[in-house]
N, CA, C and O atoms as a Tinker XYZ file with bonds, in Angstrom:
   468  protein
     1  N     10.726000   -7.476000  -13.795000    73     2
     2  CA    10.678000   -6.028000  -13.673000    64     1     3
     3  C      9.524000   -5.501000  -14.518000    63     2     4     5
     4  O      9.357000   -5.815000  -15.697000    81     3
     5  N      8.577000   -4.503000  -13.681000    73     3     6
     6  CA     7.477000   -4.500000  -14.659000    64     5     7
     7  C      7.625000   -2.420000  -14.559000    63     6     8     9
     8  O      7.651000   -1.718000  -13.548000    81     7
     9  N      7.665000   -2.169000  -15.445000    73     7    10
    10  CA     7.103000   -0.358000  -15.943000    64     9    11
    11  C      6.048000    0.392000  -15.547000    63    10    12    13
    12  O      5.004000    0.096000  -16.129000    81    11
    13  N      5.985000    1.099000  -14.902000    73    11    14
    14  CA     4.978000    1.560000  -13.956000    64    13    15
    15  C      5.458000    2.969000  -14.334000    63    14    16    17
    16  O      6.621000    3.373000  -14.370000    81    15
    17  N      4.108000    3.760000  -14.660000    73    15    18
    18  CA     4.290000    5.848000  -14.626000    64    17    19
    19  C      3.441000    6.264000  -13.474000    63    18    20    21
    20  O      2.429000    5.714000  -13.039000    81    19
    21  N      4.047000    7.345000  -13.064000    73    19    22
    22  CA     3.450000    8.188000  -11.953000    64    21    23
    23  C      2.352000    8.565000  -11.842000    63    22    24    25
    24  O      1.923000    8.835000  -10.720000    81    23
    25  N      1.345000    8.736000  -13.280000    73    23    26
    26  CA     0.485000    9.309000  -13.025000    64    25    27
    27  C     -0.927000    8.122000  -13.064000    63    26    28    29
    28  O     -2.077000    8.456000  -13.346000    81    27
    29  N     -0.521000    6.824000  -12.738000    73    27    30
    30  CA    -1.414000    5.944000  -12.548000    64    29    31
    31  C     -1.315000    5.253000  -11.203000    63    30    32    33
    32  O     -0.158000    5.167000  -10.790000    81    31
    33  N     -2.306000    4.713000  -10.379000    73    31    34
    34  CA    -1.826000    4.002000   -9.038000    64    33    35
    35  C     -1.153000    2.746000  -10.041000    63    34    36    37
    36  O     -1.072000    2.632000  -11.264000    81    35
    37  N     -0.766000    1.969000   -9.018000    73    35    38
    38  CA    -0.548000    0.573000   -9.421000    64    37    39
    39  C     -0.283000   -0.195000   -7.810000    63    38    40    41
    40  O      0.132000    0.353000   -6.789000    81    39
    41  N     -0.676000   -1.608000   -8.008000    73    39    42
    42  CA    -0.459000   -3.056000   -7.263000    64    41    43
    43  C      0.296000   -3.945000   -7.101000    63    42    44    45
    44  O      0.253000   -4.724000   -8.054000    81    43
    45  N      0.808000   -4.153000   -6.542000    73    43    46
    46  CA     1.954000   -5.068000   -6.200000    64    45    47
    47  C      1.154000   -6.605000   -5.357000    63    46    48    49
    48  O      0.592000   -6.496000   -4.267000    81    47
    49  N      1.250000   -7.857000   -6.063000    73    47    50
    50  CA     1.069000   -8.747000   -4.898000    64    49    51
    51  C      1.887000  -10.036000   -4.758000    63    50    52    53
    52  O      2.459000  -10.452000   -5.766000    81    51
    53  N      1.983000  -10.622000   -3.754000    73    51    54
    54  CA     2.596000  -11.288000   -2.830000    64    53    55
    55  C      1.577000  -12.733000   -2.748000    63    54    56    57
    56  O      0.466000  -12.779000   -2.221000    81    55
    57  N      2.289000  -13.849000   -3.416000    73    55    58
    58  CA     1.680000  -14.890000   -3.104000    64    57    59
    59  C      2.382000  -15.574000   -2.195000    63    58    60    61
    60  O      3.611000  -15.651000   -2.189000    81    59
    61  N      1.481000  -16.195000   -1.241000    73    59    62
    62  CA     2.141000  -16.695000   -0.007000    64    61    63
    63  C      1.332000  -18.117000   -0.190000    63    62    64    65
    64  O      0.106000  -18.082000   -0.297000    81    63
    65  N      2.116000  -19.503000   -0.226000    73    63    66
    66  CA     1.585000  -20.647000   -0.391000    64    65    67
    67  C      1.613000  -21.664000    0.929000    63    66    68    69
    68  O      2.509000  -21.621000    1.773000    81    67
    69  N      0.468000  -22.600000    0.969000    73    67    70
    70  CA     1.321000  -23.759000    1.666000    64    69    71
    71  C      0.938000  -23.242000    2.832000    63    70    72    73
    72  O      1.923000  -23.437000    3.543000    81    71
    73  N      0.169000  -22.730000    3.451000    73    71    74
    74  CA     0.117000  -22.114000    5.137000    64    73    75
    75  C     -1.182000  -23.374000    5.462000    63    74    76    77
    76  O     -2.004000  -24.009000    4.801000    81    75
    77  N     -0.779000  -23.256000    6.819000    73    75    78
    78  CA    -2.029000  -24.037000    7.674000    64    77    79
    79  C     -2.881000  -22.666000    8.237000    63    78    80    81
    80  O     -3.974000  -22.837000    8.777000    81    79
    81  N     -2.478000  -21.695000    8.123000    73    79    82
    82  CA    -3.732000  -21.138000    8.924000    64    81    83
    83  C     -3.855000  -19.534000    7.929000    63    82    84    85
    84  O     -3.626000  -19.558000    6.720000    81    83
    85  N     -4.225000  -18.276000    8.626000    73    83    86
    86  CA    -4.085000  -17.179000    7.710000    64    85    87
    87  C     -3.124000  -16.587000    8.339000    63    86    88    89
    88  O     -2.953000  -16.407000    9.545000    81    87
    89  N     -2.554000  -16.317000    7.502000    73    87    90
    90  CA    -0.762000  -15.181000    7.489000    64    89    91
    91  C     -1.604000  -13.769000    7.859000    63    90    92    93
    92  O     -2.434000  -13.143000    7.200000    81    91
    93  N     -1.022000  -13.533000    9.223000    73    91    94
    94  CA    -1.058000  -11.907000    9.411000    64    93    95
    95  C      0.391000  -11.148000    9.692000    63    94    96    97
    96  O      1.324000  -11.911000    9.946000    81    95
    97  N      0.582000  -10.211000    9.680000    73    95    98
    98  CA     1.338000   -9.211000    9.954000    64    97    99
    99  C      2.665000   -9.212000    8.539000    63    98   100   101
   100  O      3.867000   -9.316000    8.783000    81    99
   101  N      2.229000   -9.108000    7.465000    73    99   102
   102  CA     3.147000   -9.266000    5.669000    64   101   103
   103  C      3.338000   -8.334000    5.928000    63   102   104   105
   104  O      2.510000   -7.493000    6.279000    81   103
   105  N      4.746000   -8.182000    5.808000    73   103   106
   106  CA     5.374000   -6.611000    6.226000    64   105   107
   107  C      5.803000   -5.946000    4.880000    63   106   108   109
   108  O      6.867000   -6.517000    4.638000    81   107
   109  N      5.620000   -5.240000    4.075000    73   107   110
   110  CA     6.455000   -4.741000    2.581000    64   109   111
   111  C      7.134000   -3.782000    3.366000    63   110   112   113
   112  O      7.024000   -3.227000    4.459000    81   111
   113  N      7.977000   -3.807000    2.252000    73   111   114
   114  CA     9.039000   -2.477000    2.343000    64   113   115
   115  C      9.776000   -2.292000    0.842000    63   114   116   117
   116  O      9.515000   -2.870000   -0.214000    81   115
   117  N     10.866000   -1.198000    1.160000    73   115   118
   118  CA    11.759000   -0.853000   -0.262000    64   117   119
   119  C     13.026000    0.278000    0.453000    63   118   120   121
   120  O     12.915000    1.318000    1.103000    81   119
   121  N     13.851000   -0.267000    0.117000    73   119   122
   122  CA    15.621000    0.679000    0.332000    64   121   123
   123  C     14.994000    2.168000    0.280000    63   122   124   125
   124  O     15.140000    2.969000    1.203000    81   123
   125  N     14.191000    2.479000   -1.055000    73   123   126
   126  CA    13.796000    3.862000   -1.409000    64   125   127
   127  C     12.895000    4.532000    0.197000    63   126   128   129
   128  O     12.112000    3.872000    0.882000    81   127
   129  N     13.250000    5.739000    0.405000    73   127   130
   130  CA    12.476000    5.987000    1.705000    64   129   131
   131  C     11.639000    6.810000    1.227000    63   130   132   133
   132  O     12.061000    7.335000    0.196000    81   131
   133  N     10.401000    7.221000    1.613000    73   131   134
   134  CA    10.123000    8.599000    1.713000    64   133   135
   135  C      8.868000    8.758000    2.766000    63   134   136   137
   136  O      8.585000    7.844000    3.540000    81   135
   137  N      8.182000    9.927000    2.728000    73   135   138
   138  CA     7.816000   10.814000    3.817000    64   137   139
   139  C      6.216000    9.442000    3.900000    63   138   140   141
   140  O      5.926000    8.875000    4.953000    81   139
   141  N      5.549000    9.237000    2.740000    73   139   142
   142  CA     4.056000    8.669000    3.305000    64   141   143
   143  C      4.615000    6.830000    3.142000    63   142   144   145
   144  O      5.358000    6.217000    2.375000    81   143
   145  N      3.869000    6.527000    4.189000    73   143   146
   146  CA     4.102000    5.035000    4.914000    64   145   147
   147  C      3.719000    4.359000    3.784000    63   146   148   149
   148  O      2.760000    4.772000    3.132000    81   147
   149  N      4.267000    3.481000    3.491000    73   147   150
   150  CA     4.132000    2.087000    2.381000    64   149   151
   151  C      3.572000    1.276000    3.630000    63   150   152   153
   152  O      4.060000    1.335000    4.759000    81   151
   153  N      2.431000    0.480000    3.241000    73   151   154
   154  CA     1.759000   -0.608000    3.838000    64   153   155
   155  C      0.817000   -1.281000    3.009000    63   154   156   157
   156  O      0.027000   -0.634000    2.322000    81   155
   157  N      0.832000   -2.370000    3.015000    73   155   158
   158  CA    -0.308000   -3.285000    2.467000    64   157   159
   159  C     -1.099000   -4.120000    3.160000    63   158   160   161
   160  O     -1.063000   -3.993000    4.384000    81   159
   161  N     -1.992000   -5.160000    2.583000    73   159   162
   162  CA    -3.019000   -5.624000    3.131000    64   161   163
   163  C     -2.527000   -7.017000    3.288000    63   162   164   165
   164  O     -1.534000   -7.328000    2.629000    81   163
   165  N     -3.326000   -8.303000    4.419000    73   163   166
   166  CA    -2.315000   -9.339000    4.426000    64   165   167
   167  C     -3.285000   -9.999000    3.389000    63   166   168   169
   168  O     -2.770000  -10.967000    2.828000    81   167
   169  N     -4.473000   -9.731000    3.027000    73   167   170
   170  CA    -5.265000  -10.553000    2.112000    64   169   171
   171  C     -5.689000  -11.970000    3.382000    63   170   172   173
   172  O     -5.232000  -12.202000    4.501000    81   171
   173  N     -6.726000  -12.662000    2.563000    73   171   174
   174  CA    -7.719000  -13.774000    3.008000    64   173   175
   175  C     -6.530000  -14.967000    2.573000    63   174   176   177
   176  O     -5.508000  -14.741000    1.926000    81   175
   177  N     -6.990000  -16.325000    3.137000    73   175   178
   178  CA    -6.481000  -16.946000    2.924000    64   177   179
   179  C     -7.489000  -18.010000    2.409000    63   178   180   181
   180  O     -8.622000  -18.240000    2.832000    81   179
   181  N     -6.834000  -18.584000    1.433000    73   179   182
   182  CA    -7.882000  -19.578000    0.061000    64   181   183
   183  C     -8.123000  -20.807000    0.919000    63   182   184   185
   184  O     -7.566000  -21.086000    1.981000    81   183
   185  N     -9.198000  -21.594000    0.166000    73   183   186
   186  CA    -9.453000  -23.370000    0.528000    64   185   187
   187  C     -7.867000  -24.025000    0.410000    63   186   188   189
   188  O     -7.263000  -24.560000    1.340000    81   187
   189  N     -7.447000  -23.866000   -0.755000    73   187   190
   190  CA    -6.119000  -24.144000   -1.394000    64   189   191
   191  C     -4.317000  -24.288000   -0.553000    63   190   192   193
   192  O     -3.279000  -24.913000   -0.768000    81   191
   193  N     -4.936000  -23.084000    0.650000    73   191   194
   194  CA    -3.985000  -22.681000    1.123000    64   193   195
   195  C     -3.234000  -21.714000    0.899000    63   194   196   197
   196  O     -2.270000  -21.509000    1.637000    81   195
   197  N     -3.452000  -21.086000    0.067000    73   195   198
   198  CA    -2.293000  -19.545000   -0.690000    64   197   199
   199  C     -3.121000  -18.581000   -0.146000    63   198   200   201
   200  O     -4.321000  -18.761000    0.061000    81   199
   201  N     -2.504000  -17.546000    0.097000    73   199   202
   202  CA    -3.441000  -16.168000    0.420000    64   201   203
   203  C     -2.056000  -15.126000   -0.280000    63   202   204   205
   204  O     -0.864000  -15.425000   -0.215000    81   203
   205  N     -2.704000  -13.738000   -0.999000    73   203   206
   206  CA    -2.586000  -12.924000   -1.415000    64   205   207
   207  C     -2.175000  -11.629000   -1.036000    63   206   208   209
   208  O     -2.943000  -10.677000   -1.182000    81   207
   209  N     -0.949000  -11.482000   -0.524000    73   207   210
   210  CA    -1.142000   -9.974000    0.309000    64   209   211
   211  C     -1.031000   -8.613000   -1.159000    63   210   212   213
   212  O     -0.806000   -8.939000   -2.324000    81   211
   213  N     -1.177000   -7.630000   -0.851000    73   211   214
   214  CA    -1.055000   -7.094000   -2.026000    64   213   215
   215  C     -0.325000   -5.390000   -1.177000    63   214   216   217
   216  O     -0.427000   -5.219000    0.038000    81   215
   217  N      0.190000   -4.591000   -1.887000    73   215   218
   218  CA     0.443000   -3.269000   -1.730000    64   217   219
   219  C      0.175000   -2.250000   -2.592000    63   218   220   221
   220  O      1.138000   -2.062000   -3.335000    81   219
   221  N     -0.796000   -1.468000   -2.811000    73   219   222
   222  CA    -1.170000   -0.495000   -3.428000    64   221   223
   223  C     -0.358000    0.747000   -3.126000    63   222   224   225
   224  O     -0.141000    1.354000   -2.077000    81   223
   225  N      0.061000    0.951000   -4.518000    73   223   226
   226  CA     0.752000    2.527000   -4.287000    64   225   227
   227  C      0.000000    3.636000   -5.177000    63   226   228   229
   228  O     -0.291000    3.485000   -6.363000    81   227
   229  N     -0.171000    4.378000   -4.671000    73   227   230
   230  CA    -0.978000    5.446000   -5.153000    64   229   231
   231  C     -0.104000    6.362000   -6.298000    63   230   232   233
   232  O      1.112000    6.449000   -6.125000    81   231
   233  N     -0.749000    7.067000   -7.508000    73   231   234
   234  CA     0.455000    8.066000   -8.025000    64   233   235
   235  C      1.314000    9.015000   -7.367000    63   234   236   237
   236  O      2.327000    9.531000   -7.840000    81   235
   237  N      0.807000    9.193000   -6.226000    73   235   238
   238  CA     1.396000   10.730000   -5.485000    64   237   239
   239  C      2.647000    9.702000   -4.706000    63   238   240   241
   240  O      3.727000   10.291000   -4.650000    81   239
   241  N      2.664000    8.382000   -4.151000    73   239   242
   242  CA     3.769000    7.588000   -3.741000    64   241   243
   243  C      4.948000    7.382000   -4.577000    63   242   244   245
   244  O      6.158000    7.559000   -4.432000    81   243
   245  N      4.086000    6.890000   -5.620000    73   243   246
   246  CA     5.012000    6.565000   -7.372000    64   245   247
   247  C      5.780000    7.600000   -7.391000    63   246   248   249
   248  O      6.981000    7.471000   -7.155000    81   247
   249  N      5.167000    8.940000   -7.708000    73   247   250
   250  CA     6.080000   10.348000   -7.966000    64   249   251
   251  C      7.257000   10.168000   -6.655000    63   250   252   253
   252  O      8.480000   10.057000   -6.740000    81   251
   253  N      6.580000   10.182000   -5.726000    73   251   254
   254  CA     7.763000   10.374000   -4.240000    64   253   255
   255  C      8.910000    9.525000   -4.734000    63   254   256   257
   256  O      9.889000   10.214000   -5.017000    81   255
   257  N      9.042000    8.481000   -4.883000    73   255   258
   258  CA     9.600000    7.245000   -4.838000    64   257   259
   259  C     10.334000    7.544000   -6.102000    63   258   260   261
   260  O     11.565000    7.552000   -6.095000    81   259
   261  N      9.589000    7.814000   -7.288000    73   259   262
   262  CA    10.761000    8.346000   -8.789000    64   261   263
   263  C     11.750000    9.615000   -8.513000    63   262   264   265
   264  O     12.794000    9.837000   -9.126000    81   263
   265  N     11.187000   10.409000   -7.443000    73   263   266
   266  CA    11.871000   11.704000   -7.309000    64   265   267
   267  C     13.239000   11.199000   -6.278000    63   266   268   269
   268  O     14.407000   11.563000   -6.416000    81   267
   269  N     12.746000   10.354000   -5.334000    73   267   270
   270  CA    13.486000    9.769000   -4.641000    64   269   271
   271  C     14.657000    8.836000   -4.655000    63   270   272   273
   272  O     15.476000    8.557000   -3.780000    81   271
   273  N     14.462000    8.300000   -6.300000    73   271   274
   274  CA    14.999000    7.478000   -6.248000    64   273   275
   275  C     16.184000    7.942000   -7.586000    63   274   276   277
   276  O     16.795000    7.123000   -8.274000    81   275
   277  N     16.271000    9.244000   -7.686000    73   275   278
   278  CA    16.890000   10.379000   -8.019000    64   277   279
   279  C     17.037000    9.698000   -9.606000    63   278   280   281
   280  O     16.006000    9.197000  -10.054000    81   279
   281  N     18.089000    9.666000  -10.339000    73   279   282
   282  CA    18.481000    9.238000  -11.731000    64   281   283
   283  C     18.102000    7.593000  -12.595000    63   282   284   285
   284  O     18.079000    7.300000  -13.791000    81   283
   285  N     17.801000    6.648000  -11.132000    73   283   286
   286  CA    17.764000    5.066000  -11.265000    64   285   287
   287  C     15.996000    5.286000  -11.017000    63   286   288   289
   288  O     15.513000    5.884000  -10.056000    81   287
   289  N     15.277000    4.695000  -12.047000    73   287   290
   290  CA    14.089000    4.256000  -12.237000    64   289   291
   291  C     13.884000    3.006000  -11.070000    63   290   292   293
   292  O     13.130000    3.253000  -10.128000    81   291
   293  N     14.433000    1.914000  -11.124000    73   291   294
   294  CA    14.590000    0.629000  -10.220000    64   293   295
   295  C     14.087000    1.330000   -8.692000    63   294   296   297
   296  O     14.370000    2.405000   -8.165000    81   295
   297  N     13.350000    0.364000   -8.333000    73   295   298
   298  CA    12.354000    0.064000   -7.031000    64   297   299
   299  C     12.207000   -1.307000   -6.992000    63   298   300   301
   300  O     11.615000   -2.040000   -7.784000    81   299
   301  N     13.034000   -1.673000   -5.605000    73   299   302
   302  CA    12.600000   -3.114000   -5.474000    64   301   303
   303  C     11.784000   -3.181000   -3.940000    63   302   304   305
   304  O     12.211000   -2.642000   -2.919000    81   303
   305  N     10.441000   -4.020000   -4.048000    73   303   306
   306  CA     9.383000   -4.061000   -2.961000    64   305   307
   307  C     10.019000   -5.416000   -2.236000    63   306   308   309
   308  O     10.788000   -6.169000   -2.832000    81   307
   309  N      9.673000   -5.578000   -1.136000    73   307   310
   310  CA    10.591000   -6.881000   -0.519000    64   309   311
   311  C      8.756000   -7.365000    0.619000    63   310   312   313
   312  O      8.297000   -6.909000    1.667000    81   311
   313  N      8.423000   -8.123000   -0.062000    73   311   314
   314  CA     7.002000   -8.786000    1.054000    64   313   315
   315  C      7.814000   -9.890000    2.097000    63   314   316   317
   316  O      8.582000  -10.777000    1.722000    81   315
   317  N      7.501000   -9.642000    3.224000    73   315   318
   318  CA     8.115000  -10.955000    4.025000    64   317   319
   319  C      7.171000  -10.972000    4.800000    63   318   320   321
   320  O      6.332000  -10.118000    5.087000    81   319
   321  N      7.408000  -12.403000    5.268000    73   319   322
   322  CA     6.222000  -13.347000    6.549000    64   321   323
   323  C      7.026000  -13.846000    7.512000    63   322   324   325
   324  O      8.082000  -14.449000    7.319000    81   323
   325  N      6.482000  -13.573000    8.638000    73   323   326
   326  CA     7.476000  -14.500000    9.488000    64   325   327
   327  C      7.064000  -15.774000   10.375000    63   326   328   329
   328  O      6.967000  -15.463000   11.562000    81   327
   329  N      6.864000  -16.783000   10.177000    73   327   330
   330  CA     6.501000  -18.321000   11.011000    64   329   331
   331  C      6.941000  -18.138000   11.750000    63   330   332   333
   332  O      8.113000  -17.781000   11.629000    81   331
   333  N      6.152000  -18.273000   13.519000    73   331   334
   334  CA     6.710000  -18.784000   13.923000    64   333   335
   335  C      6.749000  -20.136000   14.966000    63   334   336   337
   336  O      5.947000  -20.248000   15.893000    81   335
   337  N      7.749000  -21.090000   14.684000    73   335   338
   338  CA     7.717000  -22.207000   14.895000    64   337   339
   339  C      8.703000  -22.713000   16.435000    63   338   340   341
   340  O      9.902000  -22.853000   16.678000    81   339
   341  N      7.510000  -22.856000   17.160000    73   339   342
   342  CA     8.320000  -22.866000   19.064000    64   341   343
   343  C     10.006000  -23.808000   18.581000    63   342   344   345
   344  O      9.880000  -24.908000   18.042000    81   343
   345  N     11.095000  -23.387000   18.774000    73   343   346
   346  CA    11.393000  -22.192000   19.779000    64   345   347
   347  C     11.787000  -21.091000   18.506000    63   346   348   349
   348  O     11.839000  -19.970000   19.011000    81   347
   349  N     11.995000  -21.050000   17.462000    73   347   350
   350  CA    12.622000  -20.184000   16.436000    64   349   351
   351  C     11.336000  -19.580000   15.890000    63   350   352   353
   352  O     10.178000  -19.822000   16.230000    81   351
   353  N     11.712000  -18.894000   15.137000    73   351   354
   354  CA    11.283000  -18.131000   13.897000    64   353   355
   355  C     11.001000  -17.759000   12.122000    63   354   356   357
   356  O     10.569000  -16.642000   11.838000    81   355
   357  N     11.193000  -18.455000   11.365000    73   355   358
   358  CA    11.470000  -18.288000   10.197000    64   357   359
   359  C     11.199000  -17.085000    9.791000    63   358   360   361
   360  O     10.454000  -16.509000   10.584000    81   359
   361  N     11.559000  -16.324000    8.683000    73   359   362
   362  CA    11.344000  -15.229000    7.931000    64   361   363
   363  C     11.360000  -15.613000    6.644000    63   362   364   365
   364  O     12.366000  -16.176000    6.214000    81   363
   365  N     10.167000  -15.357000    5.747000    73   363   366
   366  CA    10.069000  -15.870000    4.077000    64   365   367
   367  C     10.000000  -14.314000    3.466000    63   366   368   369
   368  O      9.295000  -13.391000    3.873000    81   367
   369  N     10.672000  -14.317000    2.691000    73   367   370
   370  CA    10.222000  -12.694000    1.766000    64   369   371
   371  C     10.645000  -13.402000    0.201000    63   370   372   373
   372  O     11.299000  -14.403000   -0.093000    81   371
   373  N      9.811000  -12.186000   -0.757000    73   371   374
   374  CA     9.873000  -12.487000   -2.204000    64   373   375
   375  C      9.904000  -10.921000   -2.446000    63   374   376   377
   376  O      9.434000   -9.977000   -1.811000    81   375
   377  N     10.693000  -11.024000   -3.692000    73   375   378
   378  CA    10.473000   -9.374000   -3.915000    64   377   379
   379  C     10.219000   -9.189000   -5.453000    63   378   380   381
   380  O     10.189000  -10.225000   -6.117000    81   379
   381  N     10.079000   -8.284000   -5.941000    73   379   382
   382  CA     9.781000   -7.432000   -7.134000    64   381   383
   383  C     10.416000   -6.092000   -7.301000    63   382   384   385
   384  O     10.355000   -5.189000   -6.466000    81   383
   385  N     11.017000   -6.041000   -8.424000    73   383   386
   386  CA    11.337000   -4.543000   -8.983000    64   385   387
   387  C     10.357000   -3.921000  -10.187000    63   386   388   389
   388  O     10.144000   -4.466000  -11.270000    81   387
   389  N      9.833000   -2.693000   -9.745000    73   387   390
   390  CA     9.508000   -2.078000  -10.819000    64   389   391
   391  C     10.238000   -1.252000  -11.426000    63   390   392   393
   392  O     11.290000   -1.212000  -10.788000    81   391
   393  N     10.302000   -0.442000  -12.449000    73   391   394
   394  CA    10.615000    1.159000  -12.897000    64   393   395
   395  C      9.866000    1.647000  -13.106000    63   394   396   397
   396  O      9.176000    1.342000  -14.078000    81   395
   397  N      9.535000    2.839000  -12.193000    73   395   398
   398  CA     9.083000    4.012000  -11.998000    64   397   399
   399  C      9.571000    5.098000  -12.912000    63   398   400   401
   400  O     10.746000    5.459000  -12.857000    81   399
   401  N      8.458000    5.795000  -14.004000    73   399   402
   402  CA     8.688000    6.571000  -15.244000    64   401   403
   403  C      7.701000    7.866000  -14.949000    63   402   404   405
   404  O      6.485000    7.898000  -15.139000    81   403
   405  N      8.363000    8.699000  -14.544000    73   403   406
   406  CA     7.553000   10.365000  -14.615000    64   405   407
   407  C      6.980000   11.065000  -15.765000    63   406   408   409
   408  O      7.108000   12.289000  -15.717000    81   407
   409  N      6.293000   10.515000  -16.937000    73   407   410
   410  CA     6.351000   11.035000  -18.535000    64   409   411
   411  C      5.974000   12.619000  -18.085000    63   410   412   413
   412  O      5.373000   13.082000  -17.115000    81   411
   413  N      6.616000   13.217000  -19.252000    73   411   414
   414  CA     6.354000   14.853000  -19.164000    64   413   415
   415  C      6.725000   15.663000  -20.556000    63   414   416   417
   416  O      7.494000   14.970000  -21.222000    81   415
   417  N      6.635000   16.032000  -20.745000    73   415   418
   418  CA     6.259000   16.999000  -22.791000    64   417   419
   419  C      7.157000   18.314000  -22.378000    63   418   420   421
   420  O      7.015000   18.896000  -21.303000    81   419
   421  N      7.944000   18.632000  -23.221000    73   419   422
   422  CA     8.657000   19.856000  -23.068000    64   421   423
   423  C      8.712000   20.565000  -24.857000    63   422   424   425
   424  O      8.796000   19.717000  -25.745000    81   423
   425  N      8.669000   21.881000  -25.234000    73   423   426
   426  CA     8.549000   22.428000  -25.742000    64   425   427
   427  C      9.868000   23.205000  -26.535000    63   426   428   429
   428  O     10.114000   24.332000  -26.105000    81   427
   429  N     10.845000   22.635000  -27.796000    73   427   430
   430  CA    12.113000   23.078000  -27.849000    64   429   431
   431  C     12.122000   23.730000  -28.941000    63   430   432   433
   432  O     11.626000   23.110000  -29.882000    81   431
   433  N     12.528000   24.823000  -29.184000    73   431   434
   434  CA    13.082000   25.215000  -28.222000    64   433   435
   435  C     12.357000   26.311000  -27.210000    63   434   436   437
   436  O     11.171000   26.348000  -27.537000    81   435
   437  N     12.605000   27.198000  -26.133000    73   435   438
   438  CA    11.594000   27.376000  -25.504000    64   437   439
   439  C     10.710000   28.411000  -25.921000    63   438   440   441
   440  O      9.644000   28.508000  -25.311000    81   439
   441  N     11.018000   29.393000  -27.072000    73   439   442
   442  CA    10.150000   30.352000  -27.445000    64   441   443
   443  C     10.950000   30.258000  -28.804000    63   442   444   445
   444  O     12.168000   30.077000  -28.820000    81   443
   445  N     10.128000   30.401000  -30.021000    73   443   446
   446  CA    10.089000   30.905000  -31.138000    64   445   447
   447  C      8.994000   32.236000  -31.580000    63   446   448   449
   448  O      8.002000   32.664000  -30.991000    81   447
   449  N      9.545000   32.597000  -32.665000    73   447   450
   450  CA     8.988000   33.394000  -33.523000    64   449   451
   451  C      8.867000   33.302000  -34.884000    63   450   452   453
   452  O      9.874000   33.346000  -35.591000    81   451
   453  N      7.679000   33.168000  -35.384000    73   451   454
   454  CA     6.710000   33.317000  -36.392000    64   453   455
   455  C      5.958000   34.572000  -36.927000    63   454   456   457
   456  O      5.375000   35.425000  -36.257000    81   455
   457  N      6.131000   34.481000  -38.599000    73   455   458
   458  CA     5.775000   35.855000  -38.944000    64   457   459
   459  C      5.350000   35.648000  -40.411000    63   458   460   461
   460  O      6.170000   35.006000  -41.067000    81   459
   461  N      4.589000   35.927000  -40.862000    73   459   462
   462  CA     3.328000   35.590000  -41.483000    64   461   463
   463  C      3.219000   36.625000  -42.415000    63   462   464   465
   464  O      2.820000   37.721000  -42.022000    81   463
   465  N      3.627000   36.382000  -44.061000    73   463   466
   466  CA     3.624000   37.439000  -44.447000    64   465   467
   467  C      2.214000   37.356000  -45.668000    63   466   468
   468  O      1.895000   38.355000  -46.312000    81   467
């Protein structure tokens, strides 16, 4: 679980190992809904065999997603791939939780008075 605030983007990535060819269509997602589309990139695939998908969330997503995700900080991203191998299918996913933190300064109490003699 890694700490993430609203008012910075942040990255999420997805190592995918072990492929014979390049992985397209890495689908992310998260339980949390809101109004702008979560999507990421499927990334290149290495000499090695691993390729990288990654998901960038922007601050204005972060905020959606903390507001959204009402009192619970917790966001879990779910990356999945799906093989498929004649006649079936496999489905691989890995996931990650962040917490999502809105910092904000408040002023207590809300008005005083001062007097200066």
């Amino acid at each position: 679980t890694k700490t993430v605030y609203t008012v910075d983007d942040h990255t999420i990535s997805c190592l995918i190992k072990d492929t014979i060819a390049q992985v397209s269509g890495v689908v992310w997602s998260t339980a949390t809904k809101i109004e702008d589309t979560i999507s990421g990139s499927d990334g290149t695939r290495a000499e090695d065999g691993s390729q990288t998908s990654t998901l960038k969330l922007t601050s204005s997503q972060l905020a959606a997603l903390r507001t959204a995700g009402g009192s619970n900080p917790a966001h879990t991203f779910t990356c999945k791939i799906t093989i498929k191998a004649k006649p079936t299918s496999t489905d691989f996913t890995a996931t990650q939780t962040i917490n999502i933190y809105n910092p904000a300064v408040a002023i207590s109490p809300t008005s005083s008075y001062v007097f200066s003699m």
